[in-house]
C-alpha positions in Angstrom: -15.6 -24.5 8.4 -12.9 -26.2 10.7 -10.9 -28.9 8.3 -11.3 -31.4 10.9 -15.0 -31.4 10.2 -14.2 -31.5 6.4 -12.4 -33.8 6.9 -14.8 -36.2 8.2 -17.4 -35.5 4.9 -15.2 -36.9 2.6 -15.2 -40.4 4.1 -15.8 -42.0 0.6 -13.1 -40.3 -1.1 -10.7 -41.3 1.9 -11.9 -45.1 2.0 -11.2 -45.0 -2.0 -7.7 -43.5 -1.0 -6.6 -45.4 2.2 -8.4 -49.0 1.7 -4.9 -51.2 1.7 -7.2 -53.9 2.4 -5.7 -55.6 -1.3 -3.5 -54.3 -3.8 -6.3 -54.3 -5.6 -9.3 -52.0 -5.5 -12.7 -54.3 -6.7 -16.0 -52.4 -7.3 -19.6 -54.2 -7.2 -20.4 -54.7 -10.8 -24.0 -53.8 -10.0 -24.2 -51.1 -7.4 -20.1 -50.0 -8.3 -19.4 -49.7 -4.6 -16.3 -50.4 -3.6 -16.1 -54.2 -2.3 -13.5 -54.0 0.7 -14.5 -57.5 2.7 -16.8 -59.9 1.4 -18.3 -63.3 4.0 -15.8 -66.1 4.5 -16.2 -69.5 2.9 -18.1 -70.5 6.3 -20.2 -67.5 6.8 -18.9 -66.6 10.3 -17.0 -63.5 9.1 -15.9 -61.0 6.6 -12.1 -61.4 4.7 -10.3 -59.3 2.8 -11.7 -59.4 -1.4 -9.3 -60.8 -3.1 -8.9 -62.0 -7.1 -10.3 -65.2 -6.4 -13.9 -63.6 -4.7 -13.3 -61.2 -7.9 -13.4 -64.4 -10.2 -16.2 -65.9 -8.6 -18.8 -62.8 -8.8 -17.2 -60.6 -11.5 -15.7 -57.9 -9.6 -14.4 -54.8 -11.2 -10.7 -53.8 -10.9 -10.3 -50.2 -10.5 -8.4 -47.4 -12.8 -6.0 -46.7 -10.3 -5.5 -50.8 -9.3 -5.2 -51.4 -13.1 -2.0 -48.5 -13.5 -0.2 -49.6 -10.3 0.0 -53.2 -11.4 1.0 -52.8 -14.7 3.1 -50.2 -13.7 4.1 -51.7 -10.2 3.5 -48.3 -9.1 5.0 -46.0 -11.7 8.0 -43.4 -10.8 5.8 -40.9 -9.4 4.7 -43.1 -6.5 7.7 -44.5 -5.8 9.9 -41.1 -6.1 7.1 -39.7 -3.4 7.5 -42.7 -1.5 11.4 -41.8 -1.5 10.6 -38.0 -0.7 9.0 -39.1 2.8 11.8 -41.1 3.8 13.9 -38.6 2.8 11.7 -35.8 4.9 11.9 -37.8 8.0 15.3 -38.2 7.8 16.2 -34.5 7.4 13.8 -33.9 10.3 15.2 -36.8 12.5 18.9 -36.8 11.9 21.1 -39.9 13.0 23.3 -38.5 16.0 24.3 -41.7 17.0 26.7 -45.1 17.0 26.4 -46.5 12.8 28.6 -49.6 14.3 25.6 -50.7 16.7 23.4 -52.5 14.7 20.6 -52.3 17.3 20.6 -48.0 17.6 20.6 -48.7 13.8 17.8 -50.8 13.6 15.9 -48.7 15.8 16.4 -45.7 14.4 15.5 -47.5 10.5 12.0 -48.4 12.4 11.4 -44.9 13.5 12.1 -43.3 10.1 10.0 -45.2 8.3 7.0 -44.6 11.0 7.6 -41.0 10.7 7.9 -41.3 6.8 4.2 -43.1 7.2 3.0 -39.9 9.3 3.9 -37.8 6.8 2.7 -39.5 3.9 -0.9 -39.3 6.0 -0.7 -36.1 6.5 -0.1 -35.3 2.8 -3.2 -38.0 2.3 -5.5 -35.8 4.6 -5.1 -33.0 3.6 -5.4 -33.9 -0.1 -8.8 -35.6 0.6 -9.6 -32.2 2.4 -9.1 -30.4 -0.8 -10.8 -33.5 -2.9 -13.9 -32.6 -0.8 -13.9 -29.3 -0.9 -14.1 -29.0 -4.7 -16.8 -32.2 -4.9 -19.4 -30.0 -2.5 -18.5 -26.7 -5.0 -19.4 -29.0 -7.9 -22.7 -30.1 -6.1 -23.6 -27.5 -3.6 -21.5 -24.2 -4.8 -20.5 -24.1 -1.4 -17.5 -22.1 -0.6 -15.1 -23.4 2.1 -13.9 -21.1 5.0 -10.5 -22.4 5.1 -8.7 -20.2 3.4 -6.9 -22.8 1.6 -9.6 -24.4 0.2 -11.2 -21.1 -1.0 -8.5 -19.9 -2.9 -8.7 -23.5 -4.8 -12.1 -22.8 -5.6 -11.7 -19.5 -6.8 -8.9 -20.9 -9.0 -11.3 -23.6 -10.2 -13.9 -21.1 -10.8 -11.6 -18.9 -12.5 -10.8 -21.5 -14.6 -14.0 -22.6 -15.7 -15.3 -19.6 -16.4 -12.7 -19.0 -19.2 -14.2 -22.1 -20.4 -17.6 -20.9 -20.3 -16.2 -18.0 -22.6 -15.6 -20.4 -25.2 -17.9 -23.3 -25.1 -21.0 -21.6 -23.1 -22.9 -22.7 -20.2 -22.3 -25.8 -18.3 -25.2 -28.3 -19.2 -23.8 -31.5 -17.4 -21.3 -31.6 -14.2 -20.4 -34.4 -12.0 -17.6 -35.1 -9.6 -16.2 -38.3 -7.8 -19.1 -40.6 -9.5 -18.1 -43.7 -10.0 -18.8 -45.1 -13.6 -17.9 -48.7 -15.0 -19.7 -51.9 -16.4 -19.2 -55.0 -17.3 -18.7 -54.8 -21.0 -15.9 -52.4 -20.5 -14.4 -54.7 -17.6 -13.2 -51.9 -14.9 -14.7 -49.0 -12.7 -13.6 -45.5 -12.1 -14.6 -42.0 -9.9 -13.4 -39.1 -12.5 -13.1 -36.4 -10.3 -14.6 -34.0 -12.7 -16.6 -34.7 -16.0 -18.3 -31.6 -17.3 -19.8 -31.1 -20.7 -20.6 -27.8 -22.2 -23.6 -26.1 -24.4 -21.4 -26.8 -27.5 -20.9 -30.1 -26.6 -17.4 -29.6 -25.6 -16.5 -32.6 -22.6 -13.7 -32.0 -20.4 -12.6 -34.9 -18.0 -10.2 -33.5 -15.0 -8.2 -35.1 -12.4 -7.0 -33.3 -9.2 -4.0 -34.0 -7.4 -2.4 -32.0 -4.7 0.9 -31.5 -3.8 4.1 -30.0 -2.7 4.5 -27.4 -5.3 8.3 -26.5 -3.9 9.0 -29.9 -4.9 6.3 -30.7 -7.7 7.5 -30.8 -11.6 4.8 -32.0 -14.0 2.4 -34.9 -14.4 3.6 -38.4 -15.3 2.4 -40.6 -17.9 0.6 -42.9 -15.5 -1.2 -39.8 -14.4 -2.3 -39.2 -18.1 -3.4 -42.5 -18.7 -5.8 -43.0 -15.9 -7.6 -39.9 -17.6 -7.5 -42.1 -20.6 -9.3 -44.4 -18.8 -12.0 -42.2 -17.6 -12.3 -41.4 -20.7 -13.2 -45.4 -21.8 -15.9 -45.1 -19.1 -18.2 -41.9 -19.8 -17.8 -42.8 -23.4 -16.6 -39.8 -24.5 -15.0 -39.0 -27.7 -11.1 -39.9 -27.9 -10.4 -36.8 -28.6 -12.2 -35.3 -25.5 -10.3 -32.3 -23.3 -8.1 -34.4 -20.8 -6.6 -32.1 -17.8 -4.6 -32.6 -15.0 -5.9 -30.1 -12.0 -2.9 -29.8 -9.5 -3.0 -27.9 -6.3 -0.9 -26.5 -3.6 -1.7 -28.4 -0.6 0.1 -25.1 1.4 -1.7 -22.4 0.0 -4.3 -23.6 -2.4 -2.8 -22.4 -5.8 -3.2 -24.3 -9.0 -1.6 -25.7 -12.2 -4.0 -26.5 -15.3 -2.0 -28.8 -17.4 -3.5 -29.9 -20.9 -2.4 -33.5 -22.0 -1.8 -33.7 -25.8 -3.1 -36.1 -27.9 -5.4 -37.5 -25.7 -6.2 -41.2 -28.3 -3.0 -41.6 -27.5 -3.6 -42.3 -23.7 -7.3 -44.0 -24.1 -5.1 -46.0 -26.3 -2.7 -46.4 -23.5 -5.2 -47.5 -20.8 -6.4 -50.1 -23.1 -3.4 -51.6 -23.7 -2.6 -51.7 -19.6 -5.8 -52.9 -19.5 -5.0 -56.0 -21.6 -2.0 -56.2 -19.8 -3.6 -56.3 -16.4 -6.1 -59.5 -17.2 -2.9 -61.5 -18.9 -1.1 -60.9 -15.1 -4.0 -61.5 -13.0 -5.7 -64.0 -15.0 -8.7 -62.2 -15.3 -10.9 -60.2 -17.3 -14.1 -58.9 -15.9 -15.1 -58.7 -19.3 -16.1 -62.5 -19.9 -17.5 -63.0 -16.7 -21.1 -64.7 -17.6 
């Protein structure tokens, strides 16, 4: 199947991505969809949702919103940020005049455009992948780009050694937003699967570079400790970091250790979050 057309399947996961729209992502406390514009004070258009509209009607902040402002970000984002600058640069080298300030200024603008491109790329083709293994988890469909085949038959692989241990799958679900109002926040796990022993293992892909790619970061392991918060699993349920090769579709299964530790983790950034914002979903009436 062509990737362009794969590409266009995953619009959800891509909006939940790419939606800059406020540096903080607010879900629908009711129908947890994502709440990207909401009617001006007049009626006559839509505006950006911003804390106040989220005070008002008890919008949920997201996992992901809850980590980058507690953590302004967290190394990982900002050392990737650093990477495309650093790509466009090597691939754009500065051949000319450093005394003229306007070459300089120039070229400064045109780096960071072509850091941008890069960084979107990357984005694409990481919400190619994302879709790819949500339609396997629904659909068992197999992808014809070779890339995204040899992730699912890594997956699969991976799974089925899981099977040996716990038996049969009896519960799968993949990019399904969960969250409420007690808890205060809303999430998309990108895998929560539970097996005939009652064995539940939450999972979180990310791809990458793996030339350049080390191990998950602590912000990374927390959000996981968040999902965890919202399917109300155990706090000691299987917590996994999926990684995959955006080049060739490889994989890395990482295993967080003590996984209270990071539901503990979340909670406190939690906290954390409604002292700097001012607002806790959780006493919303």
């Amino acid at each position: 199947m062509n990737r362009q057309r794969e590409m266009k399947t995953s619009t959800s996961k891509t909006q939940r991505r790419n939606d800059m729209s406020s540096s903080v992502r607010w879900y629908n406390p009711e129908t947890l969809e994502i709440v990207s514009k909401v009617p001006s004070a007049d009626g006559k258009k839509e505006v950006n949702a911003t804390i106040t509209h989220a005070r008002k009607q008890g919008f949920l902040p997201s996992v992901t919103s809850i980590l980058s402002t507690v953590l302004a970000g967290g190394q990982g984002l900002e050392d990737w940020k650093t990477n495309q600058v650093i790509v466009a640069c090597m691939s754009f080298p500065f051949d000319q005049d450093p005394e003229n300030d306007a070459i300089v200024s120039d070229y400064k603008k045109m780096i960071k455009a072509k850091s941008r491109e890069v960084a979107n790329k990357a984005a694409e083709e990481g919400n190619i992948l994302h879709g790819y293994m949500n339609r396997w988890m629904e659909t068992k469909e197999i992808p014809d780009d070779p890339i995204g085949k040899n992730m699912i038959s890594k997956i699969v692989s991976h799974l089925s050694s899981m099977v040996a241990i716990h038996g049969q799958v009896t519960a799968i679900s993949s990019e399904i937003p969960v969250g409420s109002k007690e808890l205060g926040f809303c999430g998309t796990p990108d895998v929560h699967i539970t097996f005939a022993d009652g064995f539940v293992l939450i999972a979180d892909l990310k791809s990458v570079d793996f030339k350049k790619y080390k191990a998950p970061y602590d912000s990374q392991r927390s959000q996981l400790g968040g999902y965890c918060i919202l399917t109300k699993s155990k706090p000691d349920t299987t917590l996994q970091q999926w990684v995959v090769d955006r080049a060739t579709g490889d994989m890395i299964f990482f295993e967080h250790e003590e996984p209270e530790k990071w539901v503990k983790h979340f909670q406190c950034l939690y906290e954390c979050f409604a002292i700097m914002k001012k607002y806790d979903a959780r006493t919303v009436a």
